[in-house]
Chimera marker file (.cmm) of the C-alpha trace (Angstrom):
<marker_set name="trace">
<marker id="1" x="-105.598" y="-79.400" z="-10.050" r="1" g="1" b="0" radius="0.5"/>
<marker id="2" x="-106.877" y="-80.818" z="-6.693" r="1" g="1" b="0" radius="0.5"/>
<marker id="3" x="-108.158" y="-77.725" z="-5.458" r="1" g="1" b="0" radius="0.5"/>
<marker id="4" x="-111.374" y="-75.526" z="-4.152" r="1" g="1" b="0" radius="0.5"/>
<marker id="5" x="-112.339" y="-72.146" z="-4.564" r="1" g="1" b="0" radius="0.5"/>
<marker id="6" x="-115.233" y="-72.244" z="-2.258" r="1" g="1" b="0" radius="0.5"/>
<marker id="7" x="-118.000" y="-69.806" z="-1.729" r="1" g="1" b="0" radius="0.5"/>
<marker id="8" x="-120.048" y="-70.939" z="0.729" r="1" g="1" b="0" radius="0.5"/>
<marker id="9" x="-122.742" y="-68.923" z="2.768" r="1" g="1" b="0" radius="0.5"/>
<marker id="10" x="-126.138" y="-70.265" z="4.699" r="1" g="1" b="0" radius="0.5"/>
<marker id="11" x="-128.998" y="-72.016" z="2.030" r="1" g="1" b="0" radius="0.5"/>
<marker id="12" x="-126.371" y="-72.088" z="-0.659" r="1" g="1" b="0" radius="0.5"/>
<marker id="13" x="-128.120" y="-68.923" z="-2.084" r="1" g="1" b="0" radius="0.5"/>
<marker id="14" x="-126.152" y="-67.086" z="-4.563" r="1" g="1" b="0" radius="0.5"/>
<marker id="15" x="-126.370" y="-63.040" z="-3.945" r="1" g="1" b="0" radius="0.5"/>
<marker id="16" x="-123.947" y="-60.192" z="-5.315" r="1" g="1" b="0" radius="0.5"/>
<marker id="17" x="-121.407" y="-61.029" z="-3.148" r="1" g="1" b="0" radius="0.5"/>
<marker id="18" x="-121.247" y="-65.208" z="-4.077" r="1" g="1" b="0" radius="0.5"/>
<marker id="19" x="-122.024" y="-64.526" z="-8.118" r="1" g="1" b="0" radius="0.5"/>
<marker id="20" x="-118.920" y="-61.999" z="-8.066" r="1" g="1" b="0" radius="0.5"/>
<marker id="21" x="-116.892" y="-64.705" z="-6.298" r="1" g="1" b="0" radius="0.5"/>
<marker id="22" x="-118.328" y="-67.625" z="-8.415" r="1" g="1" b="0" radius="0.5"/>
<marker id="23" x="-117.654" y="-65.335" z="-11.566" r="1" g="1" b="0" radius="0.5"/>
<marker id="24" x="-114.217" y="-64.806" z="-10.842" r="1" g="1" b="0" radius="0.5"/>
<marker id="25" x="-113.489" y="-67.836" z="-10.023" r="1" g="1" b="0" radius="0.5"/>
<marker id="26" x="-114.430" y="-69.466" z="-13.334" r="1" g="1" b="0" radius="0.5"/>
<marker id="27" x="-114.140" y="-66.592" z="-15.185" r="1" g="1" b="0" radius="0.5"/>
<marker id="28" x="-110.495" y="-65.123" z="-14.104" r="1" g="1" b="0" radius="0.5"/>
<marker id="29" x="-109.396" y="-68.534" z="-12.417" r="1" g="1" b="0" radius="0.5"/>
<marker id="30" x="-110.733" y="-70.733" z="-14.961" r="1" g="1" b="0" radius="0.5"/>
<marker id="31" x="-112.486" y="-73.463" z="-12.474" r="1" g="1" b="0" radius="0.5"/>
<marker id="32" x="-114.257" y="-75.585" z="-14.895" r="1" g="1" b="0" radius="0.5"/>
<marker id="33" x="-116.912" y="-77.117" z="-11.863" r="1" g="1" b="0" radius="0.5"/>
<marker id="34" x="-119.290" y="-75.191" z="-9.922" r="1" g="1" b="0" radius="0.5"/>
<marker id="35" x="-121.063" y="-77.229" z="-7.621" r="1" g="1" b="0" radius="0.5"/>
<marker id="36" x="-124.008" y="-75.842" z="-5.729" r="1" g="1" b="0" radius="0.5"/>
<marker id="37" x="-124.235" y="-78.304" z="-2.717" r="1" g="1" b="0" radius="0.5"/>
<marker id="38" x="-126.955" y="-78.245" z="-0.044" r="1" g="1" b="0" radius="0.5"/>
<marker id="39" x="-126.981" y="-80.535" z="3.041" r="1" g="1" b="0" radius="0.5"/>
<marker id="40" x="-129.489" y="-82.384" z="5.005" r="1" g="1" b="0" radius="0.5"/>
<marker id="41" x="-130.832" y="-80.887" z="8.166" r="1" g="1" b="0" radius="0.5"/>
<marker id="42" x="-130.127" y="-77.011" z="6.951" r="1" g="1" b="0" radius="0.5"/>
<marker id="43" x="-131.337" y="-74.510" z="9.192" r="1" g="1" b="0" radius="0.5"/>
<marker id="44" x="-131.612" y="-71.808" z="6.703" r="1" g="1" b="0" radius="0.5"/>
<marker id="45" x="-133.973" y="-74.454" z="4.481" r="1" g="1" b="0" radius="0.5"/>
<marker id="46" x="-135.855" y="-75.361" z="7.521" r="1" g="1" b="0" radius="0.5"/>
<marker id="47" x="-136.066" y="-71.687" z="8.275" r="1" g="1" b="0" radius="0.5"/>
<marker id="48" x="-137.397" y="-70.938" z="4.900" r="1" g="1" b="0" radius="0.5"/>
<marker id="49" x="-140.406" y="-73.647" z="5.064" r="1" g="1" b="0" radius="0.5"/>
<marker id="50" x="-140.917" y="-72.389" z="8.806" r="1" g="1" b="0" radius="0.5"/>
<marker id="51" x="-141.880" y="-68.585" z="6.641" r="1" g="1" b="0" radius="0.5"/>
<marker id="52" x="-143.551" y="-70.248" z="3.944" r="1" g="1" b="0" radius="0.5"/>
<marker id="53" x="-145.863" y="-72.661" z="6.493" r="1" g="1" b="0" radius="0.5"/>
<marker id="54" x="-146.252" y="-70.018" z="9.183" r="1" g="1" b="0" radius="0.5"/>
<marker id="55" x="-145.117" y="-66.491" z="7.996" r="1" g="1" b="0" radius="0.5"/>
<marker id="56" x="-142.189" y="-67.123" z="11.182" r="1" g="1" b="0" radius="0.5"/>
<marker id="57" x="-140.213" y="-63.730" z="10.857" r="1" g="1" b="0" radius="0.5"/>
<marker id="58" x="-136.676" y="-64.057" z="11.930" r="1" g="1" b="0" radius="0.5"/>
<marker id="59" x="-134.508" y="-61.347" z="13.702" r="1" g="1" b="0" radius="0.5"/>
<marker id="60" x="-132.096" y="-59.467" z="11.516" r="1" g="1" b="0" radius="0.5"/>
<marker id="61" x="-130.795" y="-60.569" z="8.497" r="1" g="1" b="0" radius="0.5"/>
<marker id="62" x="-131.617" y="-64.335" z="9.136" r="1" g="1" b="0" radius="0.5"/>
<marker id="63" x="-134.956" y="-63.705" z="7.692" r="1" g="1" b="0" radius="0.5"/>
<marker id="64" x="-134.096" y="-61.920" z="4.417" r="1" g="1" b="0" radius="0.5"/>
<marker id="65" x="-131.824" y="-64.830" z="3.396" r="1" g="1" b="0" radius="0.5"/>
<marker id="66" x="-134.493" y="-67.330" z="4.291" r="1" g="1" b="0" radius="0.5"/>
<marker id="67" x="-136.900" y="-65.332" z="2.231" r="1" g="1" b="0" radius="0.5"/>
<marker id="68" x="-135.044" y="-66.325" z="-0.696" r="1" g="1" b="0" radius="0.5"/>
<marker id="69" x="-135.388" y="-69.492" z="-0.551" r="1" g="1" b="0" radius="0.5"/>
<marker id="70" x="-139.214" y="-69.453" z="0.193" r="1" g="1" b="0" radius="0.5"/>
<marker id="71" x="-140.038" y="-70.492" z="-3.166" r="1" g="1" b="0" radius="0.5"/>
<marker id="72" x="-138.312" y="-73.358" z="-3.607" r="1" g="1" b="0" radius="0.5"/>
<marker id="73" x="-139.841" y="-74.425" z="-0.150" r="1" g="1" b="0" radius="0.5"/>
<marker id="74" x="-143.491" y="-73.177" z="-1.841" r="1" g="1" b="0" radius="0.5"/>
<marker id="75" x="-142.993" y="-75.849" z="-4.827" r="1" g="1" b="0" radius="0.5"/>
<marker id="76" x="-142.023" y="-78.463" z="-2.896" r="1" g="1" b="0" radius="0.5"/>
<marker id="77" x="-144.938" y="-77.987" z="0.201" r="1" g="1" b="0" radius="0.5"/>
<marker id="78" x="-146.988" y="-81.176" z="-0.081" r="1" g="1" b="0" radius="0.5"/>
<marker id="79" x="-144.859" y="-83.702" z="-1.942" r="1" g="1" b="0" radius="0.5"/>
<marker id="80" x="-143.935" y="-86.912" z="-0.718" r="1" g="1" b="0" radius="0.5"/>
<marker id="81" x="-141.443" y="-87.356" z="1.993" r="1" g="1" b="0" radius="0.5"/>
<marker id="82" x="-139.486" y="-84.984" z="4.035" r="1" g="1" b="0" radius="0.5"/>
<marker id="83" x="-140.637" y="-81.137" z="3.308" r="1" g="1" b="0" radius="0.5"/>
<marker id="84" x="-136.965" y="-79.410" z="4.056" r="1" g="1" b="0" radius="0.5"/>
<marker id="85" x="-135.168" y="-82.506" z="2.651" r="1" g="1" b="0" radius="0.5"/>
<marker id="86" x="-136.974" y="-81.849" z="-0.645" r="1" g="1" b="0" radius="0.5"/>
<marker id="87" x="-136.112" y="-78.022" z="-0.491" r="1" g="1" b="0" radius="0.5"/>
<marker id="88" x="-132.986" y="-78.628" z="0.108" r="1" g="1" b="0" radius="0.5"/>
<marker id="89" x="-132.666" y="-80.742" z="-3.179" r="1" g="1" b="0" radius="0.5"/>
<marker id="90" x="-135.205" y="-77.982" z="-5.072" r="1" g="1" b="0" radius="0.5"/>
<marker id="91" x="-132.932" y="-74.710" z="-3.639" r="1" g="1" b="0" radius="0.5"/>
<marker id="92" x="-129.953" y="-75.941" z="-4.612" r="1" g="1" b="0" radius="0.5"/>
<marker id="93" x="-131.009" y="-77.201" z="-8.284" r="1" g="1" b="0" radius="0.5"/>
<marker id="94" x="-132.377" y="-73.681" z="-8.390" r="1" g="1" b="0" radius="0.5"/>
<marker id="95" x="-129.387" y="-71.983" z="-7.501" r="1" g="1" b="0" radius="0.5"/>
<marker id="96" x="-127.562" y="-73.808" z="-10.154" r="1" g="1" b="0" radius="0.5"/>
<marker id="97" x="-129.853" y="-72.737" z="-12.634" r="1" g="1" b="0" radius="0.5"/>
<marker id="98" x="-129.726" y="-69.226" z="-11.430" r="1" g="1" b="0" radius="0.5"/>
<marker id="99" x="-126.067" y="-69.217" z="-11.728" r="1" g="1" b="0" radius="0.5"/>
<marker id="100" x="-125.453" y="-70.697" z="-15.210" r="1" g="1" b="0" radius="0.5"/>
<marker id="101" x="-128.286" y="-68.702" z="-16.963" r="1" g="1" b="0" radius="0.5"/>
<marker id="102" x="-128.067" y="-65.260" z="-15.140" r="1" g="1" b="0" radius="0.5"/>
<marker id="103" x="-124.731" y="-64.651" z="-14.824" r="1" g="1" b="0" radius="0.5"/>
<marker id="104" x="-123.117" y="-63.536" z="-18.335" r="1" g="1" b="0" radius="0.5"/>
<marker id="105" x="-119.634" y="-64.751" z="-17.485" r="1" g="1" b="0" radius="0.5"/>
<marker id="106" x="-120.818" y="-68.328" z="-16.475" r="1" g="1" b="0" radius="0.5"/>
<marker id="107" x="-123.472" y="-68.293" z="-19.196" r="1" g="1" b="0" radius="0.5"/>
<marker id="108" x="-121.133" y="-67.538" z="-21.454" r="1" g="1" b="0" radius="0.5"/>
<marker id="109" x="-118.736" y="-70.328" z="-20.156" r="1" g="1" b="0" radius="0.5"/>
<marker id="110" x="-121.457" y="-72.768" z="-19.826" r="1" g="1" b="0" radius="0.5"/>
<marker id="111" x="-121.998" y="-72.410" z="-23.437" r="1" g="1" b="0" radius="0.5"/>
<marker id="112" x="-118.792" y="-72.575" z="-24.800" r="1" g="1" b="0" radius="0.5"/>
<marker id="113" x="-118.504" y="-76.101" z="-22.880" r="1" g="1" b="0" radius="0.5"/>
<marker id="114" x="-115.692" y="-74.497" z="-20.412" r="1" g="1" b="0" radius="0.5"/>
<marker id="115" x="-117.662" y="-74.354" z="-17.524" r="1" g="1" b="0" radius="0.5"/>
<marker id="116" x="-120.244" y="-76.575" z="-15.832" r="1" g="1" b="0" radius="0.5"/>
<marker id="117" x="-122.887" y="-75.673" z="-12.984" r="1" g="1" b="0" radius="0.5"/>
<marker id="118" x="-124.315" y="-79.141" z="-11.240" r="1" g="1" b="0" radius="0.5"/>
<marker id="119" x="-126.076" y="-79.473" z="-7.934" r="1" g="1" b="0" radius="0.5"/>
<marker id="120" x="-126.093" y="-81.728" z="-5.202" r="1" g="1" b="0" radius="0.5"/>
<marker id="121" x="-126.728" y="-82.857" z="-1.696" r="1" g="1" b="0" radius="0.5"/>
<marker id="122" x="-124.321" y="-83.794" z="0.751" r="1" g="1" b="0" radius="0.5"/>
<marker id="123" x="-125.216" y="-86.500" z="3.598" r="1" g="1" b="0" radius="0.5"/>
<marker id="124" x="-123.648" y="-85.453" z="7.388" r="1" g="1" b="0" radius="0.5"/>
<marker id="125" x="-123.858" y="-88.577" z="8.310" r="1" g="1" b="0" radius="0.5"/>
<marker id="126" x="-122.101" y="-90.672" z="5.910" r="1" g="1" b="0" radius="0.5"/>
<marker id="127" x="-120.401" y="-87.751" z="3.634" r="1" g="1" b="0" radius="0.5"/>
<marker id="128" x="-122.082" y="-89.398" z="0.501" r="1" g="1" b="0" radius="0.5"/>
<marker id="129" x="-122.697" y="-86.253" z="-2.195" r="1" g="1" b="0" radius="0.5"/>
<marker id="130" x="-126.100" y="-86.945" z="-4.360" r="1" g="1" b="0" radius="0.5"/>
<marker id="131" x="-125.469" y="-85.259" z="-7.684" r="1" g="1" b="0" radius="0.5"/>
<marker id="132" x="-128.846" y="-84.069" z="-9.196" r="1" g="1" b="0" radius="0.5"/>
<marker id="133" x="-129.322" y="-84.318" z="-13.343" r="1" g="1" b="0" radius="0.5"/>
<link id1="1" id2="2" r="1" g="1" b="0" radius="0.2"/>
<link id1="2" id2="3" r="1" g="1" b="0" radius="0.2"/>
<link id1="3" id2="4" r="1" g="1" b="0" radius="0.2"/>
<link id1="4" id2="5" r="1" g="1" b="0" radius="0.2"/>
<link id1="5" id2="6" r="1" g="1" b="0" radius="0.2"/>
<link id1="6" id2="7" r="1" g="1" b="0" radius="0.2"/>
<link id1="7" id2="8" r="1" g="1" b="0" radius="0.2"/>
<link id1="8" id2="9" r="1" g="1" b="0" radius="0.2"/>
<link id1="9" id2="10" r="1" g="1" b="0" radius="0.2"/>
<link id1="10" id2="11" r="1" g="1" b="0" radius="0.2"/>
<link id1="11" id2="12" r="1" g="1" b="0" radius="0.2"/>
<link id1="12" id2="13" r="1" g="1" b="0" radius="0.2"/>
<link id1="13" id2="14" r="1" g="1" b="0" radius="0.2"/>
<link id1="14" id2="15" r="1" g="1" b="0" radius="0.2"/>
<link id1="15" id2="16" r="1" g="1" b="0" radius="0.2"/>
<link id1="16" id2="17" r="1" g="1" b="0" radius="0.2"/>
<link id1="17" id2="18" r="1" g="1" b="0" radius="0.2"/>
<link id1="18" id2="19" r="1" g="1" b="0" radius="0.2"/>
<link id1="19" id2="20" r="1" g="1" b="0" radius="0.2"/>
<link id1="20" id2="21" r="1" g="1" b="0" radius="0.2"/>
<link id1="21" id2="22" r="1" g="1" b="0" radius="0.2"/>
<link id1="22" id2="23" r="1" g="1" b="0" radius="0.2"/>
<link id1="23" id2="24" r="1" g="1" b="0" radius="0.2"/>
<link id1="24" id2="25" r="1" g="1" b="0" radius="0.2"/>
<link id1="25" id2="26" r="1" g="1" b="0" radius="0.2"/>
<link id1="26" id2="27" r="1" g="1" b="0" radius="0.2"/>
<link id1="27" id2="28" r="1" g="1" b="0" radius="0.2"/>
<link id1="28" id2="29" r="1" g="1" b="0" radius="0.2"/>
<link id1="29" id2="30" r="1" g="1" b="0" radius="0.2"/>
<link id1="30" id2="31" r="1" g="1" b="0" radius="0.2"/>
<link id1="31" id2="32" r="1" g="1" b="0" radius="0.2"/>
<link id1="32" id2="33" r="1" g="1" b="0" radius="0.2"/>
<link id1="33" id2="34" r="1" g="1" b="0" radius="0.2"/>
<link id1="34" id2="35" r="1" g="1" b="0" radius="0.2"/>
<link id1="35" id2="36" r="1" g="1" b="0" radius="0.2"/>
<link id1="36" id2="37" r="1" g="1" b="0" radius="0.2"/>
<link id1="37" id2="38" r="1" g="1" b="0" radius="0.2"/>
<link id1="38" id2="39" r="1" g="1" b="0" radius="0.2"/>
<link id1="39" id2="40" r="1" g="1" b="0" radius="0.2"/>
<link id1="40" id2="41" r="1" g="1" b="0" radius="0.2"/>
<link id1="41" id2="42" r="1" g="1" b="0" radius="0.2"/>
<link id1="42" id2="43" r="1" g="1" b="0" radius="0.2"/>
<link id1="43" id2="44" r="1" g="1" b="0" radius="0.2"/>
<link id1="44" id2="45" r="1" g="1" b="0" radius="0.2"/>
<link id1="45" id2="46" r="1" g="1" b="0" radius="0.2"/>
<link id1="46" id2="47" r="1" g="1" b="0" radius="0.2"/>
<link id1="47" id2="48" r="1" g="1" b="0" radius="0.2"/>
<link id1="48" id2="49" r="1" g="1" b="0" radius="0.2"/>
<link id1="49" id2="50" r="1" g="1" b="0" radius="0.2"/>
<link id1="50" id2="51" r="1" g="1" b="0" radius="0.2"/>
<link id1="51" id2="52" r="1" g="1" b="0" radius="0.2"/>
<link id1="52" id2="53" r="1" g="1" b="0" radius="0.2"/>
<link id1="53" id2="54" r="1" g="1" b="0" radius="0.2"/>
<link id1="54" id2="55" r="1" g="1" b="0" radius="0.2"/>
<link id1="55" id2="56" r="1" g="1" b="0" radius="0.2"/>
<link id1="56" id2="57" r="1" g="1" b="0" radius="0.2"/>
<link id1="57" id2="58" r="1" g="1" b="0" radius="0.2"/>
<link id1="58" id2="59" r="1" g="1" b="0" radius="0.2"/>
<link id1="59" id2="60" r="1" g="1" b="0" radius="0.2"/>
<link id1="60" id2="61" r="1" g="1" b="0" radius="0.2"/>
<link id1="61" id2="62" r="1" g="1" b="0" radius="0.2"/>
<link id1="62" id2="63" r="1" g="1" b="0" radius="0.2"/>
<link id1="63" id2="64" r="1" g="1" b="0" radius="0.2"/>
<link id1="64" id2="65" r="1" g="1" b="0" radius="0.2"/>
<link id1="65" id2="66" r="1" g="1" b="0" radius="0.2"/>
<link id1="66" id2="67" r="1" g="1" b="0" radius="0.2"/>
<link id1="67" id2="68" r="1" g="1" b="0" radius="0.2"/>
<link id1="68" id2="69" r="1" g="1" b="0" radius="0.2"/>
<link id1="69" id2="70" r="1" g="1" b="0" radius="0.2"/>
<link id1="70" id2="71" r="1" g="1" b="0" radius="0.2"/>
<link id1="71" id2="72" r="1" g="1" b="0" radius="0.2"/>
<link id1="72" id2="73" r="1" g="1" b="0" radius="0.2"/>
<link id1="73" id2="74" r="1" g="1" b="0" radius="0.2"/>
<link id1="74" id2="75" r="1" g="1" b="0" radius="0.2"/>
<link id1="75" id2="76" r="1" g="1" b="0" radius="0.2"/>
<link id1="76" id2="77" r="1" g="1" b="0" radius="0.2"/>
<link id1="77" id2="78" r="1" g="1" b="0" radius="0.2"/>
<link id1="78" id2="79" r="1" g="1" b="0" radius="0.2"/>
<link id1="79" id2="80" r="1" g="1" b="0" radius="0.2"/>
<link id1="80" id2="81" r="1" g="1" b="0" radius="0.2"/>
<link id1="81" id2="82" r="1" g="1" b="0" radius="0.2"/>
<link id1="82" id2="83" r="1" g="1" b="0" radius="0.2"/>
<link id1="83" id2="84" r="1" g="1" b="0" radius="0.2"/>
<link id1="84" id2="85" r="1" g="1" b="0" radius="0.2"/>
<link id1="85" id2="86" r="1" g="1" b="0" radius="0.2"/>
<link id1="86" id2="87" r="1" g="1" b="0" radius="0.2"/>
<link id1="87" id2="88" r="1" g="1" b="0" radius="0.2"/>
<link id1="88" id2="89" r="1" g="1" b="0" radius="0.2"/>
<link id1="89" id2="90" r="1" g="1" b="0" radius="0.2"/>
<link id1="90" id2="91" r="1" g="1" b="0" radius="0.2"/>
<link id1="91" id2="92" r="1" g="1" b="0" radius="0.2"/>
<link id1="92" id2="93" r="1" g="1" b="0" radius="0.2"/>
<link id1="93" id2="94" r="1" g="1" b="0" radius="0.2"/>
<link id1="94" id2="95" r="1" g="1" b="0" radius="0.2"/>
<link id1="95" id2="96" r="1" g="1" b="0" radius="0.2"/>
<link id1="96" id2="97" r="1" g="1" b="0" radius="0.2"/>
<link id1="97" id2="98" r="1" g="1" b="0" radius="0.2"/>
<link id1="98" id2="99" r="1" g="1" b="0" radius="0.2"/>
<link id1="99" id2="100" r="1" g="1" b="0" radius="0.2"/>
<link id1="100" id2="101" r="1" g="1" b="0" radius="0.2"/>
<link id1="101" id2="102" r="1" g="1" b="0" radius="0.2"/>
<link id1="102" id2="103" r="1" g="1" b="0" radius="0.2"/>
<link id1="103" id2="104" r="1" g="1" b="0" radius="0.2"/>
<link id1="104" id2="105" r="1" g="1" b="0" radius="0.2"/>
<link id1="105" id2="106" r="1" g="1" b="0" radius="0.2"/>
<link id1="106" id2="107" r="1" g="1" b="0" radius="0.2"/>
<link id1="107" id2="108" r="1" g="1" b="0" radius="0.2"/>
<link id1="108" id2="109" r="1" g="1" b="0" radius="0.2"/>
<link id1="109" id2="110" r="1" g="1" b="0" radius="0.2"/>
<link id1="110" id2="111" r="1" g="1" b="0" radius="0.2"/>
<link id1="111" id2="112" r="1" g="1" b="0" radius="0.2"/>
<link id1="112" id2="113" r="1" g="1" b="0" radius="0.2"/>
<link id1="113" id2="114" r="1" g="1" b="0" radius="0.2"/>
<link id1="114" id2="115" r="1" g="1" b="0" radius="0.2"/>
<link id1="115" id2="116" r="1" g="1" b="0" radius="0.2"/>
<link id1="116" id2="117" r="1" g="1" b="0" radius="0.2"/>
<link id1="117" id2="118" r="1" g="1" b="0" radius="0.2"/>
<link id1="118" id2="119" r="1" g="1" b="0" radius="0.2"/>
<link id1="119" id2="120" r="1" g="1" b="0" radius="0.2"/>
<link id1="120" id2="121" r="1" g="1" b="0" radius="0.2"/>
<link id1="121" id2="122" r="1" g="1" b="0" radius="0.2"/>
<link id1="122" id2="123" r="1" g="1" b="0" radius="0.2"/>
<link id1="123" id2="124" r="1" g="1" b="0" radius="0.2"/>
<link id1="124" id2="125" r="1" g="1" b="0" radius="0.2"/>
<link id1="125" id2="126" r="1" g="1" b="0" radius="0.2"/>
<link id1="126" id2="127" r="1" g="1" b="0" radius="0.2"/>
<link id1="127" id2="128" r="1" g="1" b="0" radius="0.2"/>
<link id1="128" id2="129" r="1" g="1" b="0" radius="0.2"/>
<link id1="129" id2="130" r="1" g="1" b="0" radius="0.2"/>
<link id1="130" id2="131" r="1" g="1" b="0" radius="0.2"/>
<link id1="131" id2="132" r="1" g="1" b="0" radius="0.2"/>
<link id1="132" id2="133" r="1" g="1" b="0" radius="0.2"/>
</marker_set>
């Protein structure tokens, strides 16, 4: 009680690496919360509608993780307000879904009610978490 087992990487993508962790957390540890939490101003979001407005390519790796996050960026291009802002909120609700539907050990933990996936957006300047429903 009162603690985190945090995976936390650039865009708050979930690869291989971050659905093993996430899985054993909930599924060996038994955490009962996963929270995918983006933040305003990211630089991998911003990167991501910089490739989706301008095919930018990155150096190394930078680019590849961007690239996953292209879509989100790509169904959020042209709404009102701020572009990365809304991508921010649209990757990370995305990420959640990704994580409670194609992982079978959190699927299967989502629907026996022990396990809950929610998303969210946490303000720099204030600390204020939005939770998305």
């Amino acid at each position: 009680m009162g603690e985190l087992f945090v995976a936390r990487n650039a865009g708050n993508t979930v690869d291989t690496a971050t659905m093993g962790t996430i899985e054993y957390g909930s599924g060996a540890l038994g955490v009962p919360l996963i929270v995918v939490l983006g933040h305003e101003r990211c630089g991998a979001v911003a990167a991501a509608c910089e490739i989706a407005e301008k095919d930018t390519q990155f150096p190394g790796s930078i680019g590849t993780m961007a690239r996953v996050i292209v879509p989100a960026a790509q169904a959020t291009r042209g709404q009102p307000g701020n572009w990365v802002e809304n991508t921010v909120r649209e990757s990370a609700r995305r990420t959640a879904a990704k994580i409670a539907t194609e992982s079978p050990v959190i699927s299967g933990l989502v629907r026996l009610g022990k396990v809950k996936v929610v998303a969210g957006r946490y303000d720099l300047d204030d600390g204020k978490v939005e939770f998305f429903v």
